[in-house]
C-alpha positions in Angstrom: -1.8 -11.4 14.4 -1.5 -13.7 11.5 -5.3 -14.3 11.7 -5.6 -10.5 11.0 -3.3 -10.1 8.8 -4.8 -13.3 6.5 -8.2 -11.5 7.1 -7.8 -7.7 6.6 -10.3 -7.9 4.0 -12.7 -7.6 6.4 -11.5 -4.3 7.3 -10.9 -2.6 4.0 -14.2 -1.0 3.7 -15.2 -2.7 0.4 -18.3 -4.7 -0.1 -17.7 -8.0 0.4 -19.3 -10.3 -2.6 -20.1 -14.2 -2.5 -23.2 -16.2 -3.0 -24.8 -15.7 0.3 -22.6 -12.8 1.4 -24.5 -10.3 -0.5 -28.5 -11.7 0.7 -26.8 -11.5 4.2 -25.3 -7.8 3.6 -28.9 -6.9 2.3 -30.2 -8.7 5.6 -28.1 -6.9 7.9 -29.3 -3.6 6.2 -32.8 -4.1 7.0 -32.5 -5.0 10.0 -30.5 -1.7 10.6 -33.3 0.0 8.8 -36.1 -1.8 11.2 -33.9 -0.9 14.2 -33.1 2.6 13.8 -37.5 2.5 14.0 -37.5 0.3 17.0 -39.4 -2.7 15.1 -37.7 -6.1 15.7 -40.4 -7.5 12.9 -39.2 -6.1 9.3 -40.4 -6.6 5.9 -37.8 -6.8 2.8 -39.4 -5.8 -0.3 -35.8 -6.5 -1.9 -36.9 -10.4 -2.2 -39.3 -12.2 -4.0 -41.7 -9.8 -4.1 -41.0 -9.0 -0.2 -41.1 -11.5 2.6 -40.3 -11.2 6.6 -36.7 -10.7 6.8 -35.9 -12.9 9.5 -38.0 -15.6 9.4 -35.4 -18.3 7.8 -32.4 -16.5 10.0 -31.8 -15.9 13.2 -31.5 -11.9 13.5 -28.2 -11.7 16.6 -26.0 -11.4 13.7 -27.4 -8.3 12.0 -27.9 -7.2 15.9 -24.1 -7.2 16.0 -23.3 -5.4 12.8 -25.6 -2.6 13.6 -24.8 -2.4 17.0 -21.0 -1.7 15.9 -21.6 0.4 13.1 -24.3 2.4 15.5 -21.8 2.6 18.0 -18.2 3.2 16.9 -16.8 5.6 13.8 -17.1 3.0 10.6 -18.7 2.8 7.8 -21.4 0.0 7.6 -19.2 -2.3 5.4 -17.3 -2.5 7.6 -19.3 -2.8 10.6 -20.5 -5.7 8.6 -16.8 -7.4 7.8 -15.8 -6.8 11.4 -19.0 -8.6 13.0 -17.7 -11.9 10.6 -14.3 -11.0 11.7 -15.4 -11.7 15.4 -16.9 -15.3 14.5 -13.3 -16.7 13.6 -12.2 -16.1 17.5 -15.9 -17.0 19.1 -15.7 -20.3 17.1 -12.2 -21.1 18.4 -13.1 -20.2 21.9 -16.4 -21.8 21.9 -14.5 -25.3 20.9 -11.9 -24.2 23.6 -14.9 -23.8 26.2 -16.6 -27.4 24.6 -13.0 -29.7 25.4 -12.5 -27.5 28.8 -16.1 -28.6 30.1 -16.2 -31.9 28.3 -12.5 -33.0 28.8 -11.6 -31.0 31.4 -10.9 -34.1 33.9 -9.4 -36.3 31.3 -6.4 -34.0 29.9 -4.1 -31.3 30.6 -4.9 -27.2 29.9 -1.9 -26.9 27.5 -3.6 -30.5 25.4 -7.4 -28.5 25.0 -5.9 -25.4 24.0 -3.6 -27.1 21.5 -7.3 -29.2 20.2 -9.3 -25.5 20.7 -7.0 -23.2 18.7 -5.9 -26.0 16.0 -9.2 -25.4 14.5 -7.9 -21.9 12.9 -6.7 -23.9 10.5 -9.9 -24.8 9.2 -10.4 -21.4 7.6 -6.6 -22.0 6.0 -8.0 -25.4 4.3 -9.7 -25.3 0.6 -13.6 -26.3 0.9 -13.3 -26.7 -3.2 -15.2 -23.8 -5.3 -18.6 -23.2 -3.9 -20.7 -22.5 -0.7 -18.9 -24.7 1.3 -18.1 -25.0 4.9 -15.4 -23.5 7.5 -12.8 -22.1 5.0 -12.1 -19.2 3.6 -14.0 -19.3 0.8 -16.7 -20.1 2.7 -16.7 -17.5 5.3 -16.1 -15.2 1.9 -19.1 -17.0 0.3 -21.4 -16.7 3.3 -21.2 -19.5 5.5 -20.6 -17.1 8.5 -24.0 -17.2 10.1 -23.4 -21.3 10.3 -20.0 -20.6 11.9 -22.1 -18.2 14.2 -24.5 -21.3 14.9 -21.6 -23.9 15.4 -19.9 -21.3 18.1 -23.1 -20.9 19.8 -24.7 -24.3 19.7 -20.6 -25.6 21.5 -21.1 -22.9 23.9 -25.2 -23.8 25.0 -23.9 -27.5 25.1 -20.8 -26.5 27.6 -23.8 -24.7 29.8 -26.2 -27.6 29.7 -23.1 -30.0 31.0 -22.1 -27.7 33.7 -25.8 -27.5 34.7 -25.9 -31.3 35.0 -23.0 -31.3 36.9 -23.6 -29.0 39.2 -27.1 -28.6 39.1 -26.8 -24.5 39.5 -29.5 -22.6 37.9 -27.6 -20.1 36.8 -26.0 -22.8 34.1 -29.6 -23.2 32.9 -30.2 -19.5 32.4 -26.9 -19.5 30.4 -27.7 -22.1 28.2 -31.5 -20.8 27.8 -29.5 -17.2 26.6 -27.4 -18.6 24.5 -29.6 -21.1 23.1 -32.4 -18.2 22.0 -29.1 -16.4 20.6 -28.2 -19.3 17.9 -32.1 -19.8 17.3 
């Protein structure tokens, strides 16, 4: 509740500004532009004289924000601050998911949910002024799409563990998923 309430922003239907925020915002809308014509492969003509949109990142992201925008009754700003909304959780659990298949043996549930859900608190820190990190400011200023990495690259490395351990495929076909999601 508290994470909502400290983040409502997200929801307000304004247009979220910061130094990467805005190329991302203009990212997301291409990509809603390309999929609405059923190309994955888009060219931005809104950079540098054009260039392929998601050659330098990853395109799940944008996926997301068009998928909810396409799919329930908001407004694309807000499809947009919801989809960054959704990383602060997915981060948290990922971590959660890392300690549980990492740790699991060596301490108690209540211990790796105290570690997992601790590292809320690393959007309530201050990064300094600038493009910086796991804060607020940086989740304002664009660093999203790396929290988006971190969560996924914690949840491929939980997959590939269990997969050594166990040795079931299906932990491999997770981790091959996941992995192609953060790429």
């Amino acid at each position: 509740i508290l994470c909502v309430y400290k983040f409502n922003y997200y929801f307000s239907g304004k247009e979220l500004g910061g130094w990467d925020t805005t190329g991302h915002f203009q990212l997301a809308k291409v990509y809603a532009s390309g999929f609405r014509e059923f190309r994955s492969l888009v060219w931005d003509d809104g950079w540098f004289c054009g260039f392929p949109a998601f050659y330098f990142y990853p395109s799940f992201f944008y996926f997301v924000v068009t998928f909810l925008f396409i799919s329930l009754p908001i407004s694309f700003v807000t499809a947009f601050g919801t989809a960054i909304f959704f990383i602060i959780p997915l981060l948290a659990y990922s971590i959660h998911r890392f300690f549980k298949v990492y740790l699991g043996r060596q301490i108690s549930i209540y211990y790796q949910v105290l570690l997992s859900y601790t590292t809320i608190f690393f959007y309530f820190s201050y990064a300094g002024d600038g493009l910086q990190g796991t804060s607020l400011i940086g989740m304002w200023e664009g660093t999203f799409i790396s929290n988006l990495g971190h969560a996924f690259l914690f949840l491929s490395l939980s997959e590939i563990e269990k997969f050594r351990i166990t040795l079931n495929v299906k932990y491999i076909i997770k981790f091959i998923v996941i992995s192609s999601l953060l790429i």
